[in-house]
KEDOMAR-955437 format. One line per 10 residues: number of its first residue (from 1); their letters; for each residue x, y, z of C-alpha. Coordinates in steps of 0.2 Angstrom, whole numbers, plus 5000, padded with zeros to 4 digits. Example, Ala and Ser with C-alpha at 12.3 -4.5 7.8 and 13.67 -1.06 7.14 Angstrom:
# KEDOMAR-955437
1 = as = 5062,4978,5039 ~ 5068,4995,5036 .
END
This chain:
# KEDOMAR-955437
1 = xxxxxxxxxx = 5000,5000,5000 ~ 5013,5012,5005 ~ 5021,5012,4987 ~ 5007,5016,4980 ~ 5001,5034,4973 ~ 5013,5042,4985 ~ 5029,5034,4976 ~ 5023,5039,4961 ~ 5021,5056,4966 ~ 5040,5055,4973 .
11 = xxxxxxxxxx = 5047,5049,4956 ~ 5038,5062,4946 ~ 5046,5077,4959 ~ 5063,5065,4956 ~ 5058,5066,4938 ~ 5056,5085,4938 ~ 5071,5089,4950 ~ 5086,5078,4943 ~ 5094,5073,4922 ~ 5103,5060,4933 .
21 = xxxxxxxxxx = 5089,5045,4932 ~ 5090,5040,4913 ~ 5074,5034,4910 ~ 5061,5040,4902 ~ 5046,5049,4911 ~ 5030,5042,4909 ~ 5017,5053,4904 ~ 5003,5040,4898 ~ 4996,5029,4889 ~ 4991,5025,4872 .
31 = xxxxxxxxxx = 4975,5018,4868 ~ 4963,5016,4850 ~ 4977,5015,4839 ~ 4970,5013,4820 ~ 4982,5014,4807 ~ 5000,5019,4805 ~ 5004,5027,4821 ~ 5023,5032,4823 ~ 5031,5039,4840 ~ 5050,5045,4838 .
41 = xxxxxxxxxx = 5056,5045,4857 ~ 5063,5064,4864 ~ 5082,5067,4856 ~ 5079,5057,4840 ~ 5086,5067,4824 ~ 5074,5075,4817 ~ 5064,5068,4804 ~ 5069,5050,4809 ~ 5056,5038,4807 ~ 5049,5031,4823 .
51 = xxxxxxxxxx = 5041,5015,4829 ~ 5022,5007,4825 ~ 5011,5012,4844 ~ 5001,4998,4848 ~ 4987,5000,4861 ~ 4993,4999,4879 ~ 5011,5007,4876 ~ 5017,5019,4887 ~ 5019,5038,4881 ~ 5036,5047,4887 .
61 = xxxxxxxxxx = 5039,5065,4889 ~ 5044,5071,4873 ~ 5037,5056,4862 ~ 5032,5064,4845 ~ 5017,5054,4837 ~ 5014,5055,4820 ~ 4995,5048,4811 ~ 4997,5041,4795 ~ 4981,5043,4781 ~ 4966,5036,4789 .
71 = xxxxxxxxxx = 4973,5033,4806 ~ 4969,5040,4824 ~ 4972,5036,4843 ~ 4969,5042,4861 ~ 4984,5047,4870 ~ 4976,5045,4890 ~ 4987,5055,4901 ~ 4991,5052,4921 ~ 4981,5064,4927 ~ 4965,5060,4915 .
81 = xxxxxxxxxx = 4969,5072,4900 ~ 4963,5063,4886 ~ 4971,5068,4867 ~ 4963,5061,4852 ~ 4972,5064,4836 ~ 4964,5062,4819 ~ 4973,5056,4801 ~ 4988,5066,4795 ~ 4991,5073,4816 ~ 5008,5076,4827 .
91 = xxxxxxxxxx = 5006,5079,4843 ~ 5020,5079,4857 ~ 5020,5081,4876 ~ 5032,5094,4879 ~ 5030,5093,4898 ~ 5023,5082,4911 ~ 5023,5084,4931 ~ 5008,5076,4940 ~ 5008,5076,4961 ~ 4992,5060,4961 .
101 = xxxxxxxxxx = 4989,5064,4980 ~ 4983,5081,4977 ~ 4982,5083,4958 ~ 4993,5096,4956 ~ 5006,5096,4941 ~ 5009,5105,4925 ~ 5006,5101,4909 ~ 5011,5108,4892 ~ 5008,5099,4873 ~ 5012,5102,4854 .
111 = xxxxxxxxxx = 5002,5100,4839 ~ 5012,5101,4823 ~ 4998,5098,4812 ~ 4980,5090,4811 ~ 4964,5087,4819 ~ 4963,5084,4837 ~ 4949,5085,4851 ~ 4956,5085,4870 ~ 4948,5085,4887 ~ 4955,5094,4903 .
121 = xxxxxxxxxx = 4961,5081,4918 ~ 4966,5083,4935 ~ 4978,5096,4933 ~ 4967,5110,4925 ~ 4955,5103,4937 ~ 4967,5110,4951 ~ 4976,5126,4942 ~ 4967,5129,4924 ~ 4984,5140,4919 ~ 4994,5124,4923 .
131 = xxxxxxxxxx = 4987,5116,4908 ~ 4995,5125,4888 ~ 4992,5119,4873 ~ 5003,5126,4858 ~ 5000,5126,4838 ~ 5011,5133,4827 ~ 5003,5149,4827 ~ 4994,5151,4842 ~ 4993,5146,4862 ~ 4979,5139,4871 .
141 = xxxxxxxxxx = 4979,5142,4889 ~ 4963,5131,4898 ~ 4947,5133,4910 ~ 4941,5116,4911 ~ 4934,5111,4894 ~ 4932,5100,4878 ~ 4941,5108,4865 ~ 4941,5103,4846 ~ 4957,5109,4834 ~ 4963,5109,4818 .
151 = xxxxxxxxxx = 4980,5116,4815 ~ 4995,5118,4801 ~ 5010,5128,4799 ~ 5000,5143,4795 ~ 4983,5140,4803 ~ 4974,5136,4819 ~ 4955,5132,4822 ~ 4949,5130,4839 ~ 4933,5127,4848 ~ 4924,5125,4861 .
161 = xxxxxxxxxx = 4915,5110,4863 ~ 4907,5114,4878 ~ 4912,5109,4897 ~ 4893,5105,4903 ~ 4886,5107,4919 ~ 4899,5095,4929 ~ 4914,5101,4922 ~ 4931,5097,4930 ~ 4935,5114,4933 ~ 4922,5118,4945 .
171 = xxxxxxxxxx = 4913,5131,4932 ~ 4896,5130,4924 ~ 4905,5135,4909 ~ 4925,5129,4904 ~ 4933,5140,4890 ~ 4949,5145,4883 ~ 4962,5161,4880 ~ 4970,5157,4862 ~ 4985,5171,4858 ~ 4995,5173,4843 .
181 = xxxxxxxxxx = 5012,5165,4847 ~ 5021,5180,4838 ~ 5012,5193,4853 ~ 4999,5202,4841 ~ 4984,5199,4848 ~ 4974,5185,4856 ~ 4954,5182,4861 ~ 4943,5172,4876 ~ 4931,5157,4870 ~ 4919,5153,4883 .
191 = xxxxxxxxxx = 4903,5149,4872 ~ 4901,5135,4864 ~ 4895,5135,4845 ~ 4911,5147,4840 ~ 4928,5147,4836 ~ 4945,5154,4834 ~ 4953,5157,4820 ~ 4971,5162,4821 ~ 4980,5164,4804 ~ 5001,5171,4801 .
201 = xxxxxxxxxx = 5000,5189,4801 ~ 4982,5191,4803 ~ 4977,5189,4820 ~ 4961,5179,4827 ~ 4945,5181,4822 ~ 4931,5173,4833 ~ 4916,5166,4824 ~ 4900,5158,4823 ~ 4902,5141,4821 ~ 4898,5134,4804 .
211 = xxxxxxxxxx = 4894,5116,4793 ~ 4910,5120,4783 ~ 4923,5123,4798 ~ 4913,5109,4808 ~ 4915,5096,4793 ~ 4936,5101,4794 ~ 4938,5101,4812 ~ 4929,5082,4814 ~ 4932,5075,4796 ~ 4951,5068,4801 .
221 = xxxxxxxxxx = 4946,5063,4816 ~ 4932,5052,4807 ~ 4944,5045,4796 ~ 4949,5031,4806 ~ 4932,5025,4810 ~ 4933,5013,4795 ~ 4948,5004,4802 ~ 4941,5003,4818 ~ 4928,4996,4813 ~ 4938,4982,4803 .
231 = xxxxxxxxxx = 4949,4980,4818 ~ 4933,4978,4828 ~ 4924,4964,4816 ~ 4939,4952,4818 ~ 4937,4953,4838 ~ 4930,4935,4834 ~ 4945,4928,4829 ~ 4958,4938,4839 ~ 4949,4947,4850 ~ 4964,4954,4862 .
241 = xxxxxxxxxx = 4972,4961,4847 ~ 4955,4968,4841 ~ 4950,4974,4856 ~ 4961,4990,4861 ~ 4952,5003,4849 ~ 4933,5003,4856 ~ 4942,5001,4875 ~ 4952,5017,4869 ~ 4936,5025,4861 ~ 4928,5021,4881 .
251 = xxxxxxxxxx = 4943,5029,4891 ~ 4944,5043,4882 ~ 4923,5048,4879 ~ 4923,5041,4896 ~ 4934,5053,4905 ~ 4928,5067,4894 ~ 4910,5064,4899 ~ 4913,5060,4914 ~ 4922,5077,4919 ~ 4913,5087,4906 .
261 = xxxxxxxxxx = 4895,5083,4908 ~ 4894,5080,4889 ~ 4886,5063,4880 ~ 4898,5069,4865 ~ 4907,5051,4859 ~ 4926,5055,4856 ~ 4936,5057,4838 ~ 4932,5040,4830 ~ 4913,5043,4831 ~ 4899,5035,4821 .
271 = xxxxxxxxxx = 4890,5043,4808 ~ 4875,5044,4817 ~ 4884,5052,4831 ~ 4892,5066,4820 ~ 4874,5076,4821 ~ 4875,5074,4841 ~ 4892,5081,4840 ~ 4888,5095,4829 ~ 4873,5098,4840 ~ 4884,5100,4857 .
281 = xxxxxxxxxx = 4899,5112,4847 ~ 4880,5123,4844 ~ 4876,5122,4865 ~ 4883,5129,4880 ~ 4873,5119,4893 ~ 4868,5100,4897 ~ 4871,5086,4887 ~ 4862,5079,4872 ~ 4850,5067,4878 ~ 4851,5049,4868 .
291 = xxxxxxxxxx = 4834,5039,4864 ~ 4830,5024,4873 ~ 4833,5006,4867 ~ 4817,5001,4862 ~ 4814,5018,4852 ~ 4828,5010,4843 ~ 4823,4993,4839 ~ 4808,5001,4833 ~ 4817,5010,4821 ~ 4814,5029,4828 .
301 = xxxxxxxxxx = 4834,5030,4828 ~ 4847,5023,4829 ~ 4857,5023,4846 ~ 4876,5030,4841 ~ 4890,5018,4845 ~ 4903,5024,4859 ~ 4902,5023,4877 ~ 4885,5022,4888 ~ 4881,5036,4901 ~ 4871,5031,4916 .
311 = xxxxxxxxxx = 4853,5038,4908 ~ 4853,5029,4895 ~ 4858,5015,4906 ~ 4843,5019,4917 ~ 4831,5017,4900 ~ 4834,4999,4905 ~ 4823,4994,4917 ~ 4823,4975,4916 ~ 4834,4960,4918 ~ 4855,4962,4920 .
321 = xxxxxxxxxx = 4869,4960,4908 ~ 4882,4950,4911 ~ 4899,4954,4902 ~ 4915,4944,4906 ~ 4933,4940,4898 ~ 4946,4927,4904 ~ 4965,4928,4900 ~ 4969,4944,4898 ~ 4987,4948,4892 ~ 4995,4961,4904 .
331 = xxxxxxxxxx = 5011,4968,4895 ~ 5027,4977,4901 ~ 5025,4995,4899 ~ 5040,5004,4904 ~ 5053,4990,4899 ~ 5054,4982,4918 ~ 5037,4980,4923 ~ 5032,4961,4919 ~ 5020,4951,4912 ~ 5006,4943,4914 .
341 = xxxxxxxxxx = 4986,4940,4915 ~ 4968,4942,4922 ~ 4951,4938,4922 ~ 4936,4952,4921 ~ 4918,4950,4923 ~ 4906,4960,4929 ~ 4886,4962,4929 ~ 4873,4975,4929 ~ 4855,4974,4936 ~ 4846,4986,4926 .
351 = xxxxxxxxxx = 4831,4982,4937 ~ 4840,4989,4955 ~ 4851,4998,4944 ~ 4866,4989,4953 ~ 4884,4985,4946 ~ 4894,4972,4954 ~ 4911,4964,4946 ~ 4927,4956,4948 ~ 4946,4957,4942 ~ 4952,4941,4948 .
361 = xxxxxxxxxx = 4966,4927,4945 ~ 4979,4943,4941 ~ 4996,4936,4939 ~ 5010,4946,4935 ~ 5026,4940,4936 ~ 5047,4945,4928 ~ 5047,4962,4935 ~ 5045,4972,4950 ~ 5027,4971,4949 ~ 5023,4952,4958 .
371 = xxxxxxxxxx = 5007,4947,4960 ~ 5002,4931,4961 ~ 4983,4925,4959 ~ 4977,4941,4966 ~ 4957,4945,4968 ~ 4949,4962,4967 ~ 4932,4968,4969 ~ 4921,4980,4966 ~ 4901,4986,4967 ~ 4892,5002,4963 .
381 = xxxxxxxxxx = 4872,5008,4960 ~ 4868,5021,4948 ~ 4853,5029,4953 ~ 4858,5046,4956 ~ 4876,5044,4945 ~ 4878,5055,4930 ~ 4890,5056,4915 ~ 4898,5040,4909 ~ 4898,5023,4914 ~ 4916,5024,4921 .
391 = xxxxxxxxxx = 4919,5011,4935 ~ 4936,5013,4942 ~ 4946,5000,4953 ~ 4959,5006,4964 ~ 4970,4993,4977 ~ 4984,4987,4982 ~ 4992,4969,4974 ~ 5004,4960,4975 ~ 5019,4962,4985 ~ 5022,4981,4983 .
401 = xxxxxxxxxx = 5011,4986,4969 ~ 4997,4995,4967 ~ 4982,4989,4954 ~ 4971,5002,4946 ~ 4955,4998,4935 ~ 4944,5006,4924 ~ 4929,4998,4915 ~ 4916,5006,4905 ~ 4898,5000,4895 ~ 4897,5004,4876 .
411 = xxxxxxxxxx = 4883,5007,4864 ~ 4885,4996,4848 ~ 4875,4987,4836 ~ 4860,4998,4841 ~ 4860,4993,4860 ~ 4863,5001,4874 ~ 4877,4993,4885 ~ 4881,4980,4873 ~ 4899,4975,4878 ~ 4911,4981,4892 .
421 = xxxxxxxxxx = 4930,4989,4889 ~ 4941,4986,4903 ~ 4958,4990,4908 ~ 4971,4986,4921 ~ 4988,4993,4927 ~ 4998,4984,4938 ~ 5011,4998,4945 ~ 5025,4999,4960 ~ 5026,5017,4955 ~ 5041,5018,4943 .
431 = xxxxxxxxxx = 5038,5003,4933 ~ 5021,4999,4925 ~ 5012,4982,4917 ~ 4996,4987,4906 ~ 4982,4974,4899 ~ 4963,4976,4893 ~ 4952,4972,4882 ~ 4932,4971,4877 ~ 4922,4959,4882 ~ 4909,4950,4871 .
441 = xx = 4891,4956,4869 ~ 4879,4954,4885 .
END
């Protein structure tokens, strides 16, 4: 227990403090990797060609990633800052600093170039100005927020996608300051349903939003839908290699609904849920409400795929799903973490609108990280909850190591809560082991 969250807290201040340790800093993870995805690691020459991400991989502290034509992923950081990238995207994590016993930290990021959609964490939760975001021509600095962007070397778009009444930051509104890097000007977004406009040697212009600049910020980021959805058809045959772009697609809606209030799916969205998204750029308050099930199946609409939130859970009202996964590979995430596996099940009781399930049999073994045959718990209702389905796990295991999980339901084949995601990193604070995966239909 004791070298849990604390030590990581020591090792980021370590991290911060000293050049002396020469491993790499953690800042996250990634998740819903479709299509090429390269990450050249802080100090490569640049324009070196880096290495194919796979879901699951740790992100370091100066890792650029690159998207390839029709590609896109979720980079989930520490604190909960969630970064999705769209086809033809570079995106780097210029500075990472995260205190997990009180939140506190820094963070600054680069976008090169391309579509991109991020949601604040923990640390603009604590101190909004701790969070900037750069472009090459203009900075954004953060009030708590969902924020869709499309940049190049002359260009920025940004907007608002709207923070929702439950916001991370505390506010019934989130928003953002967006100044011209070169010191000519900058301008406040605090409404959603506009956007910034920064151009070289022109200044920003705030405007109304509109179907053209709405179709350019989200078309990238709806380019990789296809592949995900091929990757997601062969779950059949190879479902733990299939699996990591819908769980990806659920950490990353997740913690932006979750914090933000919005029922907005994430970058990788469904044609039907492209109206939804436009719809909650166009709105400044609650979220978009989704129609029940049974409207569905009768055909009224359809019920966009991405992850559940707990009213449309509610619209259930009878019988339980029951979702469960065995041998679940756990992979070494920081190069000494070890390996291993686990079993996940969990079920839901629409009727008393309870959740009850289980990590069990975890295993983990060639590292730091021991844990032999470990067994963790965990239960919930929903009644009053709001936001997504997000059902974290957090206990000590093993030896020395502390276990965290995260599971969420998601909408597909036009039914609410048809499968789970679910994750699970097994940490001692310096070194990390990483597995999930999604369960099959209830």
């Amino acid at each position: 227990m004791r070298h849990g969250f604390q030590t990581v807290a020591t090792i980021f201040s370590l991290w911060a403090c000293s050049g002396a340790l020469a491993q790499p800093q953690q800042a996250g993870t990634s998740a819903g990797v479709t299509g090429g995805i390269q990450v050249a690691s802080a100090g490569a020459v640049a324009g070196a060609i880096g290495r194919q991400v796979r879901s699951g991989e740790s992100i370091f502290i100066g890792d650029r990633i690159r998207s390839g034509a029709a590609a896109g992923m979720q980079i989930v950081l520490l604190d909960e800052t969630v970064f999705t990238i769209g086809a033809e995207s570079d995106i780097t994590v210029d500075e990472f600093i995260y205190n997990p016993a009180n939140g506190s930290g820094k963070l600054t990021a680069s976008i090169g170039k391309g579509a991109f959609r991020f949601v604040t964490g923990k640390i603009a939760q604590g101190k909004p100005e701790n969070m900037t975001v750069k472009t090459p021509v203009a900075t954004m600095g953060i009030r708590g927020t969902i924020v869709y962007g499309l940049t190049t070397d002359t260009e920025a778009i940004i907007a608002l996608g709207g923070p929702g009444p439950g916001n991370n930051a505390g506010e019934r509104r989130g928003g953002l300051r967006l100044d011209m890097n070169d010191g000519s000007g900058g301008a406040d977004l605090s409404r959603t349903g506009f956007f910034g406009r920064a151009v070289s040697g022109q200044g920003i212009q705030v405007q109304k939003m509109d179907a053209a600049t709405f179709a350019r910020l989200t078309g990238p980021l709806l380019a990789g839908q296809k592949s995900r959805e091929q990757q997601q058809a062969g779950a059949a045959a190879n479902q733990n290699n299939a699996s990591s772009s819908a769980a990806a697609q659920a950490a990353d809606a997740g913690t932006a609904q979750s914090q933000s209030g919005q029922s907005t799916a994430p970058g990788g969205v469904s044609s039907e849920d492209y109206s939804s998204m436009r719809v909650a750029l166009q709105q400044s308050d609650s979220a978009q409400s989704f129609s029940s099930e049974d409207q569905a199946r009768k055909g009224a609409i359809a019920i966009a795929d991405g992850p559940t939130d707990y009213d449309q859970l509610r619209s259930l009202t009878s019988g339980s799903g029951n979702y469960s996964q065995t041998n679940i590979f756990i992979g070494n995430a920081t190069g000494a973490g070890g390996s291993g596996s686990y079993n996940f099940s969990m079920t839901v009781d629409f009727a008393t609108q309870s959740i009850t399930g289980a990590y069990t049999s975890i295993f983990v073994t060639g590292g730091p990280n021991v844990v032999s045959g470990d067994n963790l718990f965990f239960g919930q209702t929903y009644t009053f909850n709001s936001g997504p389905t997000f059902i974290p796990l957090a206990s000590s295991c093993g030896i020395s190591s502390m276990c965290t999980g995260m599971a969420i339901l998601v909408n597909a084949n036009n039914r609410i809560a048809d499968f789970a995601s679910h994750s699970l990193i097994v940490t001692n604070g310096i070194h990390s082991s990483v597995g999930g995966g999604n369960t099959p239909p209830r």
